[in-house]
C-alpha positions as CSV (number, residue, x, y, z in Angstrom):
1,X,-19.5,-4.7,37.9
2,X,-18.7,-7.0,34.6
3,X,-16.7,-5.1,32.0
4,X,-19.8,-6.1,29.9
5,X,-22.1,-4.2,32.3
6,X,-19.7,-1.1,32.1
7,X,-19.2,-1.4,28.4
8,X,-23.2,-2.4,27.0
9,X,-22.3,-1.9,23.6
10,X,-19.7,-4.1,23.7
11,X,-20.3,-6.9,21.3
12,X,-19.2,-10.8,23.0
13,X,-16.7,-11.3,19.9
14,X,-15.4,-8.1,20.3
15,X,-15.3,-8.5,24.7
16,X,-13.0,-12.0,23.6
17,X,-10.5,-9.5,21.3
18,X,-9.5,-7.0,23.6
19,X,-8.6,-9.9,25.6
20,X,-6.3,-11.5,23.1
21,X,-2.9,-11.0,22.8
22,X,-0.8,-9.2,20.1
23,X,-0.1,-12.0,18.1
24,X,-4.1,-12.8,18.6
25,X,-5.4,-9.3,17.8
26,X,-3.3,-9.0,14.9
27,X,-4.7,-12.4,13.2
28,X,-8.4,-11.2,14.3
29,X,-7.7,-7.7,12.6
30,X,-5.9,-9.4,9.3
31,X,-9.2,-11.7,9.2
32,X,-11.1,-8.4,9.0
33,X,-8.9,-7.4,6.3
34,X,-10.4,-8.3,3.1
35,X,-7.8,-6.1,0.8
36,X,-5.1,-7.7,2.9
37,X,-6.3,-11.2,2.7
38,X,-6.8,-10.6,-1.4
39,X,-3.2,-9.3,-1.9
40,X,-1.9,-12.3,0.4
41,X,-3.6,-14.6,-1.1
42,X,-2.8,-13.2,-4.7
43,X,1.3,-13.6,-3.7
44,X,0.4,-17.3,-2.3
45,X,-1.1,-18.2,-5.6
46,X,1.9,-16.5,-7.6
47,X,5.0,-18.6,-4.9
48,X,3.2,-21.7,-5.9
49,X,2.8,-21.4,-9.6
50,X,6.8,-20.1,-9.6
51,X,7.7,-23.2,-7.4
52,X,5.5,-25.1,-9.5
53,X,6.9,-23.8,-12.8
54,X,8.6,-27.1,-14.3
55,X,5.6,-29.4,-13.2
56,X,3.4,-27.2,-14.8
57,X,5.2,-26.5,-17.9
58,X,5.7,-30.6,-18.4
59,X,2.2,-31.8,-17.3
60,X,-0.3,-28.8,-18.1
61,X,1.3,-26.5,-20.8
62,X,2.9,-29.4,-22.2
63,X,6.5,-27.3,-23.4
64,X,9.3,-27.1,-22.9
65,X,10.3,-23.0,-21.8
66,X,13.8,-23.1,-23.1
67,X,13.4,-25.1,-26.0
68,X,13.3,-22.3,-29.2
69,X,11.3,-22.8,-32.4
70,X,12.6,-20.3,-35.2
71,X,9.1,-21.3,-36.9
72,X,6.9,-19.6,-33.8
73,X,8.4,-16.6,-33.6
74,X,6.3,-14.1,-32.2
75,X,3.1,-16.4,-32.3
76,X,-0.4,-14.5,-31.0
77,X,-1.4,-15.5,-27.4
78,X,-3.9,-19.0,-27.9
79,X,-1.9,-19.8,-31.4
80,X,-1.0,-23.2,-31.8
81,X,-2.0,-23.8,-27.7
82,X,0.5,-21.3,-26.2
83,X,-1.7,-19.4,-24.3
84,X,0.1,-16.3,-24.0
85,X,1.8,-16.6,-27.6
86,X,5.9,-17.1,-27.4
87,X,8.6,-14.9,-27.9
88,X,11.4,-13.9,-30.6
89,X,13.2,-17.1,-30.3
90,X,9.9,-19.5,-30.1
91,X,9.6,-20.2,-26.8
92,X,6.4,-20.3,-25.0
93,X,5.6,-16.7,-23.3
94,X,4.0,-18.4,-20.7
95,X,6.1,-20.9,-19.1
96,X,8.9,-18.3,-19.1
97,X,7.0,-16.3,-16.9
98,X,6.4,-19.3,-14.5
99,X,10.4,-19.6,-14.8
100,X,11.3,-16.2,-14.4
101,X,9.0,-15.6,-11.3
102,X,11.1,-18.1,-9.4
103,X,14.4,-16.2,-9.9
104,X,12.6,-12.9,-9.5
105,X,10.4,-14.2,-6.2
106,X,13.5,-16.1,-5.2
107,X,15.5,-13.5,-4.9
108,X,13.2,-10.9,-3.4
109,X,12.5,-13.4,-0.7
110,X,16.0,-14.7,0.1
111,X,17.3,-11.2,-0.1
112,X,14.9,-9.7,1.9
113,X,14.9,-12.9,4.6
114,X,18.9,-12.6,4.7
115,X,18.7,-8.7,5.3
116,X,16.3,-9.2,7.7
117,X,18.6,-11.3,10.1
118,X,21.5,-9.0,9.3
119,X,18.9,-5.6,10.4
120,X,17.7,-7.6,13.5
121,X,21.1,-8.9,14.8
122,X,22.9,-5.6,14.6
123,X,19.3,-3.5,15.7
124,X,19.4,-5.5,18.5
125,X,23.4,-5.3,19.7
126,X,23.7,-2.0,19.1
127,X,19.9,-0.9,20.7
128,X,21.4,-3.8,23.8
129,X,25.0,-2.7,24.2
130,X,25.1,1.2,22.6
131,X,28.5,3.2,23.1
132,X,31.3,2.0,20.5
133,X,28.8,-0.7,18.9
134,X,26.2,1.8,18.3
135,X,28.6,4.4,16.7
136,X,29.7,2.1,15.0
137,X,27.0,0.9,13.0
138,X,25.6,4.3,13.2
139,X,28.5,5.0,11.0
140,X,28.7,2.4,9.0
141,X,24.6,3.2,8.1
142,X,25.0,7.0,7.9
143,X,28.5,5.7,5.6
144,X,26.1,3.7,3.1
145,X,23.2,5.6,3.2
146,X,24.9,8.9,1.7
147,X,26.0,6.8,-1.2
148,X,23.2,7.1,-3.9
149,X,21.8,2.8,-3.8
150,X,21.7,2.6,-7.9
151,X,25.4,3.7,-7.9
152,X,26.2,1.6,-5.8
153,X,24.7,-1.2,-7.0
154,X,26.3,-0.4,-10.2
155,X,29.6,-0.5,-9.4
156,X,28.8,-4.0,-7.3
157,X,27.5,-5.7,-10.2
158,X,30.0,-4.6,-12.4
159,X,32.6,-6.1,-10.1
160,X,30.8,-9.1,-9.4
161,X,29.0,-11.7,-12.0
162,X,25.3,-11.1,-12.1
163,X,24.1,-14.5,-10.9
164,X,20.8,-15.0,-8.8
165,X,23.0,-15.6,-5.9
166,X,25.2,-13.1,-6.6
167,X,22.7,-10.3,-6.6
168,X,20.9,-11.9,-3.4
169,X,23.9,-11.6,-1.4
170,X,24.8,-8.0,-2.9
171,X,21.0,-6.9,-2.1
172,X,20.9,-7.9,1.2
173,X,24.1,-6.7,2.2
174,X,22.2,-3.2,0.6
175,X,19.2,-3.1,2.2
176,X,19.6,-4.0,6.0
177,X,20.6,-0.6,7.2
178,X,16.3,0.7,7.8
179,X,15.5,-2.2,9.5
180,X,18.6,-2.3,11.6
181,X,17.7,1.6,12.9
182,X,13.7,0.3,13.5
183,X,14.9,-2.5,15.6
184,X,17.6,-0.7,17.5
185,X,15.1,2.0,18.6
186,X,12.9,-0.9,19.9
187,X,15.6,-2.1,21.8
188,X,16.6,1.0,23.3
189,X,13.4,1.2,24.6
190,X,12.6,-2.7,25.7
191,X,15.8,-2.9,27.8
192,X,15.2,-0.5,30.3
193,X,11.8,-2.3,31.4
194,X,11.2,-4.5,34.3
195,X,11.4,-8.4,32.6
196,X,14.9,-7.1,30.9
197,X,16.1,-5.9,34.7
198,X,14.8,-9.0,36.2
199,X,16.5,-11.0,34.0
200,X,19.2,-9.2,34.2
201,X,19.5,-9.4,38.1
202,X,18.8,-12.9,38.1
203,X,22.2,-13.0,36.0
204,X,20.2,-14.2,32.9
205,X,23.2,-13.7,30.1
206,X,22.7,-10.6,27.6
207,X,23.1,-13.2,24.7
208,X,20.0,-15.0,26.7
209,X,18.8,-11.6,27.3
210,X,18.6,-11.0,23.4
211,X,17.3,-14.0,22.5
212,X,14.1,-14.1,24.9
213,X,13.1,-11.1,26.1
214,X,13.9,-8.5,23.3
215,X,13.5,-10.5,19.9
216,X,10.1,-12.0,21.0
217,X,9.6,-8.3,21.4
218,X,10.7,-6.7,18.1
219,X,9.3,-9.4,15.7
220,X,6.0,-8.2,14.9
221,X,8.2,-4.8,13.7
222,X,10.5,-6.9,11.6
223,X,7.5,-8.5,10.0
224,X,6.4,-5.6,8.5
225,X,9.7,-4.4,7.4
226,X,9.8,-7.7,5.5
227,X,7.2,-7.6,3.6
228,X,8.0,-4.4,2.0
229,X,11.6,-5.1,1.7
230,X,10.9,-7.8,-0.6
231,X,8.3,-5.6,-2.6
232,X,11.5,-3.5,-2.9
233,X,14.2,-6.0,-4.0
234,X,11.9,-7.5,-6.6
235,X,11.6,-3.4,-8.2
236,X,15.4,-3.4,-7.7
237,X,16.3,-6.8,-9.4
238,X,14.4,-5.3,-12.0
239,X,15.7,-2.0,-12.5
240,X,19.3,-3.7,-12.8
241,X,18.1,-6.5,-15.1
242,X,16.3,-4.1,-17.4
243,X,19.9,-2.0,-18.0
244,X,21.2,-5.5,-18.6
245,X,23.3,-5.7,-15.2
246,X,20.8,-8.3,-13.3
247,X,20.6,-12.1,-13.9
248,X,21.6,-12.2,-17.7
249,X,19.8,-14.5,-20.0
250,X,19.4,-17.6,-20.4
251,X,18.2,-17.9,-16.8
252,X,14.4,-15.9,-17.4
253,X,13.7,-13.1,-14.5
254,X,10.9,-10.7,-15.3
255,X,13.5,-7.8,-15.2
256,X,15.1,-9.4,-18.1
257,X,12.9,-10.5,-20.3
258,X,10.9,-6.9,-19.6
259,X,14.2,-5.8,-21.1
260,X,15.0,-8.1,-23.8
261,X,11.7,-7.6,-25.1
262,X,10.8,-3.5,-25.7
263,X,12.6,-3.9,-28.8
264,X,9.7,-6.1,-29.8
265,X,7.4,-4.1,-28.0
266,X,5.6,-3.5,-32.5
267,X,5.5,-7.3,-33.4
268,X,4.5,-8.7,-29.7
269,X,3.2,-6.2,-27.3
270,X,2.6,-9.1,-25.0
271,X,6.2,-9.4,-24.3
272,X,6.5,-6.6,-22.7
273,X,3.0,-6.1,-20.9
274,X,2.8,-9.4,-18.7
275,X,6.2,-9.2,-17.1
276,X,5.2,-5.5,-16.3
277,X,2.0,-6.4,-15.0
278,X,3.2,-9.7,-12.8
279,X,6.0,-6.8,-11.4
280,X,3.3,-4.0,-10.5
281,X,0.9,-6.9,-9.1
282,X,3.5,-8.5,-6.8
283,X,4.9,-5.4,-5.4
284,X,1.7,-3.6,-5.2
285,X,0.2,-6.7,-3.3
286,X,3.3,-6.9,-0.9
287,X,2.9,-3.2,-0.1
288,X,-0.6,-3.9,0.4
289,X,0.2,-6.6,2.7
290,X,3.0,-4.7,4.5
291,X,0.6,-1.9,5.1
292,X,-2.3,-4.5,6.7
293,X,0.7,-5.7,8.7
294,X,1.7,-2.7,10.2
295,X,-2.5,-1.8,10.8
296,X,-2.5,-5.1,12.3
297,X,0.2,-4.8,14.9
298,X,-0.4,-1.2,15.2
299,X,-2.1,-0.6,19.2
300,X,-3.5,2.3,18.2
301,X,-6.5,0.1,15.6
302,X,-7.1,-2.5,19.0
């Protein structure tokens, strides 16, 4: 009997999804996503007007974002064609913004990208090879993890100079240790099945081993993971920029000028309510993403 015979109900579309494959089910169920697909496509929008910045600025707005005009001070949004008025030293609101969301997206990317490969690569060894390794680590994330993250951060910064790249490398170096224990539980539990022992026997190396049968594996995981780890950066770039220890002005992130401008908050409220709001947005719609993610990979909604 046909498994549509056994199953009448069973919709042709929805015969073709069960037989898909992860990768293929999880695309299908993203599609069905509308709140997903909204938040995703509200980031895309958001990359590509930050990467965009100094074409747009030039071209559309027509300014120039760090060039200060001590006779527009505080200008209303739409005066004098800056849409979103300017700030305390002239400069157009707007095309800051555009600026600042390519050191604040730029980081939480990078950050989170670079933490990512540091998580997987040690999830995986230590998952793979356990005993010493996997102490170890174990250690070294137990180690880390008792230390309070803003303290730590503090006393980073204040050691290092706060430059973009500086706090990239110092938040991904912070933020590895949760996807390293996701990925090593994984792996515990991948290489003990039958493809990992037939590779194994066929003396496939464990660097091979690693590379083709358990990352393939552990992906759709670290996917997830990313997502909200660069929802998190971005609030923690911010956090440090608004007590004046991020990237320090001139270079615009929306930490910064969030800070710079609550002293303004009276003569401009517009200073201080668009950075907020392009924070909450972003990390609300990678959340919102991260959660579809993990919905879409999850077995359990198939």
């Amino acid at each position: 009997m046909s498994t549509k015979s056994k199953i009448p109900y069973l919709e042709a579309e929805d015969e073709n999804y069960v037989q898909r494959s992860l990768w293929s089910s999880a695309a299908y169920q993203i599609r069905r996503d509308k709140l997903t697909l909204i938040a995703l496509l509200v980031l895309v929008m958001l990359a590509l007007l930050a990467l965009f910045s100094p074409l747009i600025s030039e071209f559309i707005l027509n300014v120039n974002a760090n060039l200060t005009d001590s006779q527009a001070r505080f200008l209303p949004m739409g005066a004098d064609g800056h849409i979103l008025g300017t700030d305390n030293l002239g400069r157009d609101h707007l095309a800051r913004l555009l600026f600042a969301g390519r050191v604040s997206l730029g980081i939480g990317f990078a950050s989170a990208i670079l933490s990512l490969i540091i998580g997987v690569s040690l999830g995986i060894i230590t998952g793979y090879y356990g005993g010493f390794v996997d102490d170890f680590v174990n250690w070294l994330i137990t180690t880390l993890n008792s230390i309070p993250a803003l303290v730590l951060l503090l006393i980073v910064v204040a050691l290092f100079s706060s430059s973009p790249v500086t706090l990239t490398l110092v938040l991904a170096f912070l933020t590895w240790t949760l996807t390293t224990r996701l990925v090593r539980g994984e792996t515990i539990a991948i290489r003990e099945r039958e493809y990992v022992l037939s590779a194994r026997a066929v003396g496939a190396s464990d660097f091979r081993i690693m590379l083709t049968n358990i990352l393939p594996n552990v992906f759709s995981v670290t996917i997830v993971t990313l997502a909200i780890n660069i929802g998190n950066v971005i609030l923690i770039e911010s956090a440090l920029s608004f007590l004046g220890l991020g990237v320090q002005p001139p270079t615009p992130s929306w930490g910064n000028m969030l800070s710079n401008s609550q002293t303004f908050f009276r003569a401009a409220p517009h200073l201080v309510v668009f950075p907020g709001v392009l924070i909450m947005i972003t990390v609300m719609c990678l959340y919102i993403v991260g959660d579809g993610l993990r919905d879409a990979f999850d077995p359990r909604t198939v």
